[in-house]
N, C-alpha and C positions, 0 to 999 in steps of 0.2 A: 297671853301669847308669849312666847320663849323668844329672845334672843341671845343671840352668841356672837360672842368677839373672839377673833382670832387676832392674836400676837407673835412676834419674836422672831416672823420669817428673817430673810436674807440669804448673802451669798456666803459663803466659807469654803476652806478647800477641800481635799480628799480628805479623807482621816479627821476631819477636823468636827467639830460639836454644835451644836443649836439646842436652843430648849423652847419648844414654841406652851404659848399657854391659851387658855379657850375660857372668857368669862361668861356666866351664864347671869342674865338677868327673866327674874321673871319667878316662878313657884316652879323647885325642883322637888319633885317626889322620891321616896326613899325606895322605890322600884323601879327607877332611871336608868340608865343606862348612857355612860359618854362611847362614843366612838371618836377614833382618829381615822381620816379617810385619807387618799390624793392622788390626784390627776395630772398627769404629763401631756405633754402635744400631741392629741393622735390617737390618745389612749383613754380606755374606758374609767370607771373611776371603782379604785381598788382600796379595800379595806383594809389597816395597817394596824389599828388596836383598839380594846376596847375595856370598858374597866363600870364596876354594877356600883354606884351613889350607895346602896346599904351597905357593904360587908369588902368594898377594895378588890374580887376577883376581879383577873384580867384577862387576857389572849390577846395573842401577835399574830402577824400573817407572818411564814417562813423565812419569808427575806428580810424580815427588821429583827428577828425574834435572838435575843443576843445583844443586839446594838440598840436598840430602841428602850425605852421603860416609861411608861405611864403611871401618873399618880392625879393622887389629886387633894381638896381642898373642901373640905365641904361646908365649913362657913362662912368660906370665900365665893362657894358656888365657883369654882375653879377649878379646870384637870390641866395637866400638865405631860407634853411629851419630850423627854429630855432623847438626842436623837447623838449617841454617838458612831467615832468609825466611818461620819459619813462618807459615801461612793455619787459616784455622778449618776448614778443609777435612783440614787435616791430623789434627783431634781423633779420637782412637781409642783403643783400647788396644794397647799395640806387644808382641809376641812376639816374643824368642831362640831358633829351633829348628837342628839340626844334619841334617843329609843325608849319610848314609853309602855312597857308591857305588863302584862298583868301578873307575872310573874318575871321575876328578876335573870334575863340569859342574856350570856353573852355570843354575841353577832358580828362578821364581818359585811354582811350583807350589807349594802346601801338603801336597798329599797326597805329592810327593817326599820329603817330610822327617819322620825316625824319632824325635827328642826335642825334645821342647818343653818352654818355662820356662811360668811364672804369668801371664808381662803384667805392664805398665805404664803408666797411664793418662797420656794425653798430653794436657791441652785447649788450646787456645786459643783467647781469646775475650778482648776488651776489658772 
């Protein structure tokens, strides 16, 4: 069974930077798939990026795509969302989930993806 730690949330200002990280323990396969998810108060939970364990492609949803970048680690079984420019728009709580498919695609869909971490509270606000 997969687990995932999520790190690095907190507060920062407008414009200001985070880099949250997502450890994965457990047997990751080279047709995985990391997402970065996250949920606000009130709101449904929306798909922010995603990045394939074989080969590094990625995609962003429209609102990060610019300011956000994901990477990752793969002998650390680690990805990484380094999150700049932040906006208070971006406040949520951010999710690590993993996508197991039999062919390697990338996803913002939530319901695509089989393991999820706890979250990370993200705010910003002056």
């Amino acid at each position: 069974q997969l687990q995932l730690v999520e790190s690095g949330g907190g507060l920062v200002q407008p414009g200001g930077s985070l880099r949250l990280s997502c450890a994965a323990s457990g047997f990751i396969l080279g047709r995985d798939v990391f997402g970065w998810f996250r949920q606000a108060p009130g709101k449904g939970r929306e798909g922010v990026s995603c990045i394939t364990v074989n080969d590094g492609r990625t995609d962003y949803a429209d609102s990060v795509r610019g300011r956000f970048t994901m990477s990752r680690d793969n002998a650390k079984n680690t990805v990484y969302l380094q999150m700049n420019s932040l906006k208070p728009e971006d406040t949520a709580v951010y999710f690590c989930a993993i996508m197991r498919p039999w062919i390697p695609t990338l996803s913002l869909t939530p319901s695509a993806y089989d393991f999820w971490g706890q979250g990370t509270q993200v705010t910003v606000s002056s």
